[in-house]
VORO-389100 format. One record per residue (C-alpha): residue in three letters; x, z negated, y. Coordinates in nm, 4 decimals. Last residue first. Layout:
REM VORO-389100
  residuo         x         z         y
      ALA         X         Z         Y
...
This chain:
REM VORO-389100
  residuo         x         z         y
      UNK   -4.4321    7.0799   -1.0207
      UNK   -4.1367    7.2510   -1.2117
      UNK   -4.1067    7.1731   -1.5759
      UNK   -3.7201    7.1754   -1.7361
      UNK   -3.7370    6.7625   -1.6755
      UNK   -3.9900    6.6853   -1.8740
      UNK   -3.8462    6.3329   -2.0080
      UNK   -3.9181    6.2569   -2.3055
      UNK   -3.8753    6.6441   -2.4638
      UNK   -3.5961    6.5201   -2.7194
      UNK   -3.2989    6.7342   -2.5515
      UNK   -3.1907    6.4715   -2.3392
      UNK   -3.0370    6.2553   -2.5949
      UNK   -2.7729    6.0072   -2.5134
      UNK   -2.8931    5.9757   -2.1338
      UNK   -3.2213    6.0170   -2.2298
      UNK   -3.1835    5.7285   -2.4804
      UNK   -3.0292    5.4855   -2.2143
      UNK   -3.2593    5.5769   -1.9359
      UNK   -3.5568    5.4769   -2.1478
      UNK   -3.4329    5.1661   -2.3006
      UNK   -3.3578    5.0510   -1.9709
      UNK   -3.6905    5.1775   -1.8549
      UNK   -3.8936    4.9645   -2.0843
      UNK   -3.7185    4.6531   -2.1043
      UNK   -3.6859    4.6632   -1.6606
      UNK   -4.0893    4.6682   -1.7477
      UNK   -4.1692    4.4104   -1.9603
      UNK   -3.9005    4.1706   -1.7560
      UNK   -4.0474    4.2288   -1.4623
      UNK   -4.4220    4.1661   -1.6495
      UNK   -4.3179    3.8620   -1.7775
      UNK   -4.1025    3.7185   -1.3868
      UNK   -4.4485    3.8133   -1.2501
      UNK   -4.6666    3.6382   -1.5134
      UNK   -4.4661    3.2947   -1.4937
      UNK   -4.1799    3.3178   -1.2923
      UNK   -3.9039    3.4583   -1.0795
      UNK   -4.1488    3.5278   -0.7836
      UNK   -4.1214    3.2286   -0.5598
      UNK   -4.1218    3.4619   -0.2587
      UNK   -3.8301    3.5838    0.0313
      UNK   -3.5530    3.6505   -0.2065
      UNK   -3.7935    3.7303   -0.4943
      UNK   -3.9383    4.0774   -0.3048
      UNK   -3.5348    4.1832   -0.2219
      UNK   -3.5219    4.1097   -0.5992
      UNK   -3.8043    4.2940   -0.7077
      UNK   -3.7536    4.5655   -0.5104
      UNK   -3.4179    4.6877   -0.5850
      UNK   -3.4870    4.6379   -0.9542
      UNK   -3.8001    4.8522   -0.9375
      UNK   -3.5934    5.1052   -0.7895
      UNK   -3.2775    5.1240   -0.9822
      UNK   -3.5319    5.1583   -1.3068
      UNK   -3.7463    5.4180   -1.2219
      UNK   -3.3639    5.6281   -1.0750
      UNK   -3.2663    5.5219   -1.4126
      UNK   -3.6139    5.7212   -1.5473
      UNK   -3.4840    6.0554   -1.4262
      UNK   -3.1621    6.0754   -1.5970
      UNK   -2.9885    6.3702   -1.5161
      UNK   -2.6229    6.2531   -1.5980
      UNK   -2.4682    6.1623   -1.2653
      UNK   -2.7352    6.0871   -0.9954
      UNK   -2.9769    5.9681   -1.2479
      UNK   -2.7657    5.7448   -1.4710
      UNK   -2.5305    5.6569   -1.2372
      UNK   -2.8155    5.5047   -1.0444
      UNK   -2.9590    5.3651   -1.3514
      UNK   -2.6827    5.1816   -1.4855
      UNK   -2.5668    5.0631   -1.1333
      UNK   -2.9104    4.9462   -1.0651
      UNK   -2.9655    4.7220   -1.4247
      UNK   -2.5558    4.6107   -1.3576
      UNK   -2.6359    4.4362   -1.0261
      UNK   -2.9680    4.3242   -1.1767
      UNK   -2.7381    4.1076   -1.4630
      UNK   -2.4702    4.0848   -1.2210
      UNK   -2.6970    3.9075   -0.9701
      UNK   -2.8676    3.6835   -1.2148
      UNK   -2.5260    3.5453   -1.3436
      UNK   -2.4264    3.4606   -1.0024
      UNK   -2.7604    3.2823   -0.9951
      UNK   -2.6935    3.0787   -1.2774
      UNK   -2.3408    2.9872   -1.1706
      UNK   -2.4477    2.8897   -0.8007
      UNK   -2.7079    2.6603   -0.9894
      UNK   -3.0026    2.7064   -1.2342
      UNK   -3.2963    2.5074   -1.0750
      UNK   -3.1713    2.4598   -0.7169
      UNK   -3.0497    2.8300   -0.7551
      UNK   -3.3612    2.9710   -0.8205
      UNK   -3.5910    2.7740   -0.5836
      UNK   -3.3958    2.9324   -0.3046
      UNK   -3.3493    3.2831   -0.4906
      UNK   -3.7116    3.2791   -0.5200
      UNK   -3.7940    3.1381   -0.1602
      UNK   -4.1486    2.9169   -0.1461
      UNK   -3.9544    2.6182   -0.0950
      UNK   -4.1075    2.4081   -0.3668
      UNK   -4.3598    2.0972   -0.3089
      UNK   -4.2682    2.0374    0.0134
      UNK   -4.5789    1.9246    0.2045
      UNK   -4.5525    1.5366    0.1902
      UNK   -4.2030    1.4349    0.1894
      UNK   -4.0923    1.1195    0.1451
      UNK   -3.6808    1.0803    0.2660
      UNK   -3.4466    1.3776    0.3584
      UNK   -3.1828    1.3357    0.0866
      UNK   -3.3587    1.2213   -0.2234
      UNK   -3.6986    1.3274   -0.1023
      UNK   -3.5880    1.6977   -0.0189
      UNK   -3.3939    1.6935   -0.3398
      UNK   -3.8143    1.5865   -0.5751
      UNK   -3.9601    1.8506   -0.3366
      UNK   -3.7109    2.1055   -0.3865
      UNK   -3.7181    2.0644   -0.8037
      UNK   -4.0676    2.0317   -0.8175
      UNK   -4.0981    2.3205   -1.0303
      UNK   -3.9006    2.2407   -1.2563
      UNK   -3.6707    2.4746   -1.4993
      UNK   -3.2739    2.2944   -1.4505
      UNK   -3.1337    2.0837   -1.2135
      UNK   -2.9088    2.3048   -1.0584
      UNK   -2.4706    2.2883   -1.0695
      UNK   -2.4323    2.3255   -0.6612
      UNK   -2.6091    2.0152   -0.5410
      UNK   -2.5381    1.9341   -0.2087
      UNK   -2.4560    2.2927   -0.1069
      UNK   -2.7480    2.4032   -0.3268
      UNK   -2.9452    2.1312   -0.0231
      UNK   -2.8224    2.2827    0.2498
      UNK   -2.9440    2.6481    0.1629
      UNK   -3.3050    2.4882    0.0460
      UNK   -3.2915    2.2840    0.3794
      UNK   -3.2470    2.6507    0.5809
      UNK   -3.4796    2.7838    0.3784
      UNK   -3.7601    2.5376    0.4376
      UNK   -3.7376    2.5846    0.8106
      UNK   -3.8188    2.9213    0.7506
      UNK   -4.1008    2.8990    0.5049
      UNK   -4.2367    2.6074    0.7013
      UNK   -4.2474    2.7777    1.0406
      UNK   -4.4065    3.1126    0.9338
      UNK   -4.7194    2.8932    0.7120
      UNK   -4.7309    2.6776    1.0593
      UNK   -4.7500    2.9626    1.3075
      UNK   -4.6169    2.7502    1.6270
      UNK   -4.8369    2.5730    1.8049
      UNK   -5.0180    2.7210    2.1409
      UNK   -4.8850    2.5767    2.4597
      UNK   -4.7809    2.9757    2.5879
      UNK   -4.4455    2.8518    2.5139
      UNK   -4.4213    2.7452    2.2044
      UNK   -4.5159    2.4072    2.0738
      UNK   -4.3647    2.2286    1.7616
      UNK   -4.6176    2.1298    1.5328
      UNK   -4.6824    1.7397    1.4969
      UNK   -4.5878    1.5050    1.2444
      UNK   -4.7373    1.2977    0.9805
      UNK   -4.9797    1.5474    0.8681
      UNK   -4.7651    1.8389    0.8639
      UNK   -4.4845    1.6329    0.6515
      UNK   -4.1645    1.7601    0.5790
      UNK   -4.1824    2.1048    0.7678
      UNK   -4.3247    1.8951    1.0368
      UNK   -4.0173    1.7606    1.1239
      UNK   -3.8619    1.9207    1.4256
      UNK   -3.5309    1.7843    1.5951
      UNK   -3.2876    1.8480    1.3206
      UNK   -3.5286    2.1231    1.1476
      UNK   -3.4168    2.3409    1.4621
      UNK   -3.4462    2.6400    1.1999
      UNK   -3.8333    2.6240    1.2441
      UNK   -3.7950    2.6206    1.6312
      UNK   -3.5796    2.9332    1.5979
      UNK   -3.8054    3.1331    1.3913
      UNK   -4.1551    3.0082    1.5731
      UNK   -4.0854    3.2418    1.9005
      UNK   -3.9895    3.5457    1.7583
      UNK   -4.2966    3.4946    1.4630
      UNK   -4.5806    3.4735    1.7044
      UNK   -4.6702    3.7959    1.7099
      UNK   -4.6162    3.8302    1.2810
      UNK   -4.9405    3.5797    1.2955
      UNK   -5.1418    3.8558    1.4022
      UNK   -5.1624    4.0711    1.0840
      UNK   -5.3852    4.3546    1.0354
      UNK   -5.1927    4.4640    1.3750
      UNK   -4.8287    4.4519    1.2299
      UNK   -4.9272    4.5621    0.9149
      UNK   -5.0283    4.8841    1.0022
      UNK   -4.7598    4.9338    1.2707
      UNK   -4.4525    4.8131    0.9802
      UNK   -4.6580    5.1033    0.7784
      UNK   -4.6273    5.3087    1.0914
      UNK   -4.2802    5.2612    1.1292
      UNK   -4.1783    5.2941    0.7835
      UNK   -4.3512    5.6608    0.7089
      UNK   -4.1533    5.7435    1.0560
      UNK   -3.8355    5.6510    0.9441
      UNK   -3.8504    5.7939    0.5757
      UNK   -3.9915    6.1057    0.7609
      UNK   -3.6537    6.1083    0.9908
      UNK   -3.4268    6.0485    0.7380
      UNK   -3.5899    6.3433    0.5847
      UNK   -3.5880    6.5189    0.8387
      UNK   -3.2221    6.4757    0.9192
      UNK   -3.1275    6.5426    0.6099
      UNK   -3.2654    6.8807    0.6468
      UNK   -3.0867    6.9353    0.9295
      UNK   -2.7617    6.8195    0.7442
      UNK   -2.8251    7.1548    0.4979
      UNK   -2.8522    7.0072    0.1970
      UNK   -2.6263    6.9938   -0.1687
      UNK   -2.3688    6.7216   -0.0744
      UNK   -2.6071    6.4691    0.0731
      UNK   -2.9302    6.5084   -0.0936
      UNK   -2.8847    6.2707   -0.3531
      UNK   -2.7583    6.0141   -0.0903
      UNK   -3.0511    6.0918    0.1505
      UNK   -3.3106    6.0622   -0.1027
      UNK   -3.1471    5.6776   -0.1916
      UNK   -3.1732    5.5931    0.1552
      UNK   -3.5063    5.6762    0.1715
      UNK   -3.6151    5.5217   -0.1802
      UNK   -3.4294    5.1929   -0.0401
      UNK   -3.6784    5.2373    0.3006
      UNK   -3.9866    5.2651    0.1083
      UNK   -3.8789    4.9512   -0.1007
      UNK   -3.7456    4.7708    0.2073
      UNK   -4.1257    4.8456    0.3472
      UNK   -4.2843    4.7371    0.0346
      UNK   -4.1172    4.4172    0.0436
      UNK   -4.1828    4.3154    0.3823
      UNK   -4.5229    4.4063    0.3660
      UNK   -4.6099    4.1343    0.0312
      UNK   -4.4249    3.8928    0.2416
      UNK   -4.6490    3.9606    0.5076
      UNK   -4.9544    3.8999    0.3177
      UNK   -5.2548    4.0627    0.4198
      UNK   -5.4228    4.1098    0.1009
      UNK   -5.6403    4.4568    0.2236
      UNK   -5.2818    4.5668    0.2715
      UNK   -5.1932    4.5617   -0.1008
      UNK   -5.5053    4.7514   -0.1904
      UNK   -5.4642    5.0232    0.0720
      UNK   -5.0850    5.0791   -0.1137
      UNK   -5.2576    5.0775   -0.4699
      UNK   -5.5355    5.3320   -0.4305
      UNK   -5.3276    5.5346   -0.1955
      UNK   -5.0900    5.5226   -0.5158
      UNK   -5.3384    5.6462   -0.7323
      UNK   -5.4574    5.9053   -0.5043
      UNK   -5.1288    6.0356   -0.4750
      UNK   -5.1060    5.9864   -0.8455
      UNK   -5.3954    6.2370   -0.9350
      UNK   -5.2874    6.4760   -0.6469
      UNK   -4.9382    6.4987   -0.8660
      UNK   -5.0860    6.6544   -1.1161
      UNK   -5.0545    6.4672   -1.5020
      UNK   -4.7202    6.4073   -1.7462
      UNK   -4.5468    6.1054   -1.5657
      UNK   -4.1033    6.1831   -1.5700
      UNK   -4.1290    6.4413   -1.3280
      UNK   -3.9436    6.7207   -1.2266
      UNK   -3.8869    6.9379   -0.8716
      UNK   -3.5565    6.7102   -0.7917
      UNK   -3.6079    6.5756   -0.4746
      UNK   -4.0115    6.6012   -0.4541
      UNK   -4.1083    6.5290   -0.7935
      UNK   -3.7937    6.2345   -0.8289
      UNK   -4.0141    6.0987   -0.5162
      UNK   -4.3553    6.1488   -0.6426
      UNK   -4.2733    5.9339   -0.9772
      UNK   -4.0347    5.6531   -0.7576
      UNK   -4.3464    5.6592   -0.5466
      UNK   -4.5931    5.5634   -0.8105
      UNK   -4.3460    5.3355   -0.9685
      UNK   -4.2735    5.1199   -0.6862
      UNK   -4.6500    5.0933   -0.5968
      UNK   -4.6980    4.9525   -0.9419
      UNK   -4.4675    4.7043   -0.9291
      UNK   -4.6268    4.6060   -0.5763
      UNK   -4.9411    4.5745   -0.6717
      UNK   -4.8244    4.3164   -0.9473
      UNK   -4.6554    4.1486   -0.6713
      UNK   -4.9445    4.1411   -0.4398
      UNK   -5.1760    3.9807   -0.7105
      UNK   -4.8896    3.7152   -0.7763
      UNK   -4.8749    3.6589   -0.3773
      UNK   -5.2621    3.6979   -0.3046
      UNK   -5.3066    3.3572   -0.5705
      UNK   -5.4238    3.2825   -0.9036
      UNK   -5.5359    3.6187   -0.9434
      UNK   -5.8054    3.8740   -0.9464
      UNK   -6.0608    3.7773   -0.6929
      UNK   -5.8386    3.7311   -0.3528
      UNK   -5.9463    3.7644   -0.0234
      UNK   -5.7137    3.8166    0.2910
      UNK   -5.9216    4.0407    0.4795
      UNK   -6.2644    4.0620    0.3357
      UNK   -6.3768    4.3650    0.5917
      UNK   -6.7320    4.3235    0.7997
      UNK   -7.0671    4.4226    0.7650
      UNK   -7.1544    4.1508    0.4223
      UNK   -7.3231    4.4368    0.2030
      UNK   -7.0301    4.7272    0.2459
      UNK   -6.7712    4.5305    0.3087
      UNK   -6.7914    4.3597   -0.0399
      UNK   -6.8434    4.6789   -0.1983
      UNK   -6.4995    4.7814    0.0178
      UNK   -6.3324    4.4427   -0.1201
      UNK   -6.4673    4.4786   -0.4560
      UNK   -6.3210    4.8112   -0.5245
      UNK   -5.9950    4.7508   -0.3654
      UNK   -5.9155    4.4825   -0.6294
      UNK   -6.0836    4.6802   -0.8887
      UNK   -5.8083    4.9454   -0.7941
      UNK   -5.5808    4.6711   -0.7685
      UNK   -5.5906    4.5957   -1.1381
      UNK   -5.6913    4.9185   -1.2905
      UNK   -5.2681    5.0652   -1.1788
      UNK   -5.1505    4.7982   -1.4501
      UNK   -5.3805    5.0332   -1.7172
      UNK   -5.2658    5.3580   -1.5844
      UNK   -4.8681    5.2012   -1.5338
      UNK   -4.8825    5.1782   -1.9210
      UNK   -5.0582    5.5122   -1.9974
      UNK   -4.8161    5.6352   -1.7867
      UNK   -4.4915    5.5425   -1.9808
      UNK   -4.6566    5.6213   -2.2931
      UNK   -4.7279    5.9666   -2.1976
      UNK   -4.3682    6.0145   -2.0557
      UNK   -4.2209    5.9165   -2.3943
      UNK   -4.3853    6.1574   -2.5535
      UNK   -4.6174    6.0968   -2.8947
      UNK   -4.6048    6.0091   -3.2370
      UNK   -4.6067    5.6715   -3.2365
      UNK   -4.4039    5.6373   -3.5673
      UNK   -4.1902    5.8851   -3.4382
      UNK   -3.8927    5.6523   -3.4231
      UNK   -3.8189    5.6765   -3.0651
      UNK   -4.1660    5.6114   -2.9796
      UNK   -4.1466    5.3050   -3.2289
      UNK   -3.8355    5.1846   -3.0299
      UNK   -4.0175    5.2182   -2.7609
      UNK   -4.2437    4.9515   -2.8282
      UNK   -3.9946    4.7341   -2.9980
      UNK   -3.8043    4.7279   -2.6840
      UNK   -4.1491    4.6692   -2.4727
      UNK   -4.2336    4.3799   -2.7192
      UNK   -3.8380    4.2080   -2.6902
      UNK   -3.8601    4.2135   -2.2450
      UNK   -4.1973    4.0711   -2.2993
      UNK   -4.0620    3.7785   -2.5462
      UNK   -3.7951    3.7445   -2.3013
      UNK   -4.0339    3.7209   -2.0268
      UNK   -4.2102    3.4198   -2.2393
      UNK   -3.8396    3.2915   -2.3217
      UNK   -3.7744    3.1404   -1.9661
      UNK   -4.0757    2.9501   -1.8188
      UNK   -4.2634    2.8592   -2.1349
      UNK   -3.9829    2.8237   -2.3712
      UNK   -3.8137    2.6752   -2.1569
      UNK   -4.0479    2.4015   -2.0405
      UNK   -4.0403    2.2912   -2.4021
      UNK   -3.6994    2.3318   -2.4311
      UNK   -3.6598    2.0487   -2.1362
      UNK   -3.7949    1.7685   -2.3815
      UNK   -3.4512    1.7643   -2.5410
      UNK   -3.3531    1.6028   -2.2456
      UNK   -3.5463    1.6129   -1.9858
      UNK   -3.3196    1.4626   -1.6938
      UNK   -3.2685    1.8063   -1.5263
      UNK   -2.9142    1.7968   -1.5255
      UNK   -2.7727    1.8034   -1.8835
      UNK   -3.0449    2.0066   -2.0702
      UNK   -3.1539    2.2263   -1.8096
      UNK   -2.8148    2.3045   -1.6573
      UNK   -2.7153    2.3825   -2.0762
      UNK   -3.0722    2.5882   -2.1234
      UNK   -3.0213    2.8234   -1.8174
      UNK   -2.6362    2.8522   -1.8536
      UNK   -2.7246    2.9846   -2.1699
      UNK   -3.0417    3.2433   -2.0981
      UNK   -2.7398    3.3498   -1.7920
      UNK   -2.4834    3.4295   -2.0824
      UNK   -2.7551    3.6631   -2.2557
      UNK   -2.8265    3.8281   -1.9455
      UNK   -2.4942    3.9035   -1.8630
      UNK   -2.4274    4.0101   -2.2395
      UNK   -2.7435    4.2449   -2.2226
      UNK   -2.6979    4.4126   -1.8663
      UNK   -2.3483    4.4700   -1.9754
      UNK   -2.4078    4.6837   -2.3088
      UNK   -2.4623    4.9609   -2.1159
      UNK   -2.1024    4.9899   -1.9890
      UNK   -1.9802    4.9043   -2.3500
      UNK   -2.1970    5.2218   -2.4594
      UNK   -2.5399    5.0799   -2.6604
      UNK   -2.4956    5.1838   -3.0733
      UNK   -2.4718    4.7558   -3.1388
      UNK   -2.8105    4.7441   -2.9774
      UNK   -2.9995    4.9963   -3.2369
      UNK   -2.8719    4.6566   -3.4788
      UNK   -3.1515    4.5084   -3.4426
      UNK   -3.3889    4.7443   -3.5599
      UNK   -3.7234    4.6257   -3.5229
      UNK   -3.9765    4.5213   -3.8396
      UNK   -4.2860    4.6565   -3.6737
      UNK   -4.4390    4.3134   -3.7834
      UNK   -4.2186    4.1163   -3.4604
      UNK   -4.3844    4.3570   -3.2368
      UNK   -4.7222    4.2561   -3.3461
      UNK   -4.6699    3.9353   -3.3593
      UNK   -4.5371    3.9216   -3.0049
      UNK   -4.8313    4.1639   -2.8797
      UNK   -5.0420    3.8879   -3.0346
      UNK   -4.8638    3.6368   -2.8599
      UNK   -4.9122    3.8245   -2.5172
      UNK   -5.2909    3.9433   -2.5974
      UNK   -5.3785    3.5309   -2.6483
      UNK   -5.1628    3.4084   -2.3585
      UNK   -5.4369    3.4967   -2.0792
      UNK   -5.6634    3.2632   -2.1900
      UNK   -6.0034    3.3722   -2.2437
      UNK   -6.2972    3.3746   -2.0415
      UNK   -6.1462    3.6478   -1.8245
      UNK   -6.1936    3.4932   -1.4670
      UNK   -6.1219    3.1019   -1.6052
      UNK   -5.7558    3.2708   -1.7615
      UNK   -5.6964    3.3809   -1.4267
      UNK   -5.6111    3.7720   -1.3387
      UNK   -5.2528    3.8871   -1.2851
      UNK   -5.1607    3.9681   -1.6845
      UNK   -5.5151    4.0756   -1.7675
      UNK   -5.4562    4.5233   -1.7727
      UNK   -5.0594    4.4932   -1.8664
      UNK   -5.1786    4.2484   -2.1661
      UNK   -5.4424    4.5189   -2.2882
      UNK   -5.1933    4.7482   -2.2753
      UNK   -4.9593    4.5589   -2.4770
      UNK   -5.2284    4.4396   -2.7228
      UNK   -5.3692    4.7932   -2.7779
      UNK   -4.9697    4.9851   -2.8258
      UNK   -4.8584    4.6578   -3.0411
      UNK   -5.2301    4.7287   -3.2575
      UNK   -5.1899    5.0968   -3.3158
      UNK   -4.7993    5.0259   -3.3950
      UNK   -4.9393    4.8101   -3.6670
      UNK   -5.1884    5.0377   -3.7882
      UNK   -4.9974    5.3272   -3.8624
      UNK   -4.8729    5.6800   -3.7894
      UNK   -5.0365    5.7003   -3.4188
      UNK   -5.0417    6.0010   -3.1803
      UNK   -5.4208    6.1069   -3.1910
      UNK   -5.5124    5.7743   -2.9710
      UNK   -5.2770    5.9028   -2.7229
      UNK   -5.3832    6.2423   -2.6569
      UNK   -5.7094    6.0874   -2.6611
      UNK   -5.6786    5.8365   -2.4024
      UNK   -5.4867    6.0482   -2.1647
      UNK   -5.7781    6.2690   -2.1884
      UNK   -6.0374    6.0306   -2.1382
């Protein structure tokens, strides 16, 4: 109630009321199926478009970016053209393929535009409040989605006697809902992390409020039970380690160090523990890795139906959803070396090569590998592209933090980092995840640019101990 009011009392006008209401309202529905809210979930984006769009934005605030910051924009913008020329000449649409891009590609750059314009109004004092309330009232209303999540799954365990492993309410899928989670995770612990390293904090309430918050979040992610979903929170836990030690280095004692190293190493272990035994197909995984890479002699990745399951050796099959996501990276990684140049936005784009070079498929609709799926639609080029563009998102915020004080570039270098060791493993460059990235990286790249031009404006509260 209190965040509410504080910001509630900070508004000059109307139209920034409404971009602040849509975009929150957005962050709470952007997971959940259109059939679960009774409305379709592309009504609160376009309006938050609108509403950005009647702010009347500045467009020339990006001509005042340093030609080091400016980087992240001119990579992106040359990967948004490689995108439409690979999608015009190779995927066979024609003209027809803007459609597609406009739904797949310029929705997250719609996002990326509304949380611009939304700090830009912050900056402007027509919302007349910090930016460290903002930023929190936006990760409040993402944080809602797996605390519902976690909710229903004890209230479920409650009436039916046992625990709803694996169940899913509020999304199309556990992957999407374990990405979301797993934004907001990154957040949480970037937030307790600067408080812990530095003594400030960017998020303007105590930090027993996002402890809880962030147990709230991490027990909601392992009540989904996807591996892919562990994976990526442990190499975000250990990339937060590894960054600690490096901004610890030159001013702490080396036993110190060593405790930390040693916390980030224990803190890993048991969460690798904790998903180890809520999740007994990783026992099997030693054994299925090399029979799914034997895709020469094995062909079940093509078609389950048609063939049989290799066998290991206690006679049991191999973990089939382990086998086909390995065995379908090594065909994804032979088939870019086929076709190097992408065939543009589709997702059938693995299924439709694995037919053209393998023969009919049956189970290979995409290879469920972001970077896989990524550079069979936009090519080696594309994806090059991709990696500068993040490349130069960490960089800026790393130097940003460790150099010039910036607390929300060490925000920024960590959602990055997760996101794309998340996407090389899961088709995440997409739809709602790939909106609510680019939402985000919008909002903390403007962030850590201002504070590193102006650090005396009282965004970041960095002169506050906690």
């Amino acid at each position: 109630m209190v965040v509410f009011q504080r910001l509630m009392t900070g508004f000059e006008n109307k139209r920034c009321l409404f971009l602040f209401l849509c975009s929150t309202w957005l962050c709470l529905v952007w997971p959940v199926p259109s059939e679960v809210m009774g409305f379709h979930r592309n009504l609160p984006l376009y309006l938050s478009v609108l509403a950005a769009l009647s702010c009347a934005p500045d467009w020339s605030s990006w001509l005042s970016f340093s030609p080091a910051n400016r980087l992240p924009v001119i990579s992106f913008a040359l990967l948004s053209g490689v995108v439409v020329i690979v999608g015009l000449v190779f995927s066979g649409k024609g003209l027809g393929f803007l459609q597609v891009f406009h739904v797949k590609w310029l929705r997250p750059v719609f996002m990326a535009g509304v949380a611009w314009v939304l700090f830009s109004e912050v900056d402007k004092r027509r919302i007349r409040i910090s930016r460290s309330w903002l930023f929190f009232a936006v990760v409040l209303v993402l944080w809602c989605v797996p605390a519902l999540h976690l909710g229903r799954f004890l209230w479920t365990a409650w009436h039916t006697g046992h625990f709803p492993w694996q169940e899913n309410w509020y999304s199309y899928s556990r992957m999407e809902l374990s990405v979301h989670v797993n934004l907001v995770i990154s957040l949480l612990m970037a937030e307790l992390v600067v408080r812990a390293i530095r003594k400030q904090r960017c998020m303007p309430v105590n930090s027993m409020w996002l402890l809880g918050m962030l147990l709230v979040a991490v027990s909601s992610l392992f009540s989904l039970a996807t591996r892919n979903a562990s994976i990526g929170f442990l190499s975000m836990t250990m990339s937060i380690t590894l960054m600690v030690l490096l901004v610890k280095f030159r001013t702490t004692a080396w036993w110190k160090i060593l405790v930390y190293a040693l916390a980030g190493m224990s803190l890993v272990s048991v969460l690798g523990w904790l998903s180890w035994i809520s999740d007994p197909r990783w026992q099997s995984l030693r054994e299925t890795a090399p029979l799914a890479w034997d895709i020469e002699h094995h062909s079940t990745w093509k078609d389950r139906d048609r063939y049989p399951a290799p066998v290991m050796s206690n006679g049991q099959p191999v973990d089939i959803s382990a086998y086909e996501r390995i065995a379908w990276i090594k065909v994804g990684l032979l088939l870019v070396a086929k076709e190097p140049w992408g065939h543009g936005i589709d997702g059938l784009n693995f299924h439709h090569l694995v037919e053209k070079y393998y023969g009919p498929s049956a189970t290979t609709s995409q290879s469920h590998s972001g970077i896989i799926n990524f550079l069979l639609a936009h090519g080696v080029v594309g994806t090059l592209l991709l990696v500068i563009f993040l490349g130069s998102l960490v960089r800026l915020g790393w130097l940003g933090f460790y150099r010039r004080d910036s607390l929300p570039g060490f925000f920024l270098s960590m959602l990055v980092l997760g996101f794309f060791f998340r996407g090389m493993w899961d088709d995440i460059w997409r739809d709602s995840m790939l909106e609510e990235f680019a939402f985000l990286t919008m909002f903390l790249f403007c962030w850590c640019q201002a504070s590193m031009s102006d650090a005396t404006d009282g965004a970041v509260i960095s002169s506050e101990k906690v």
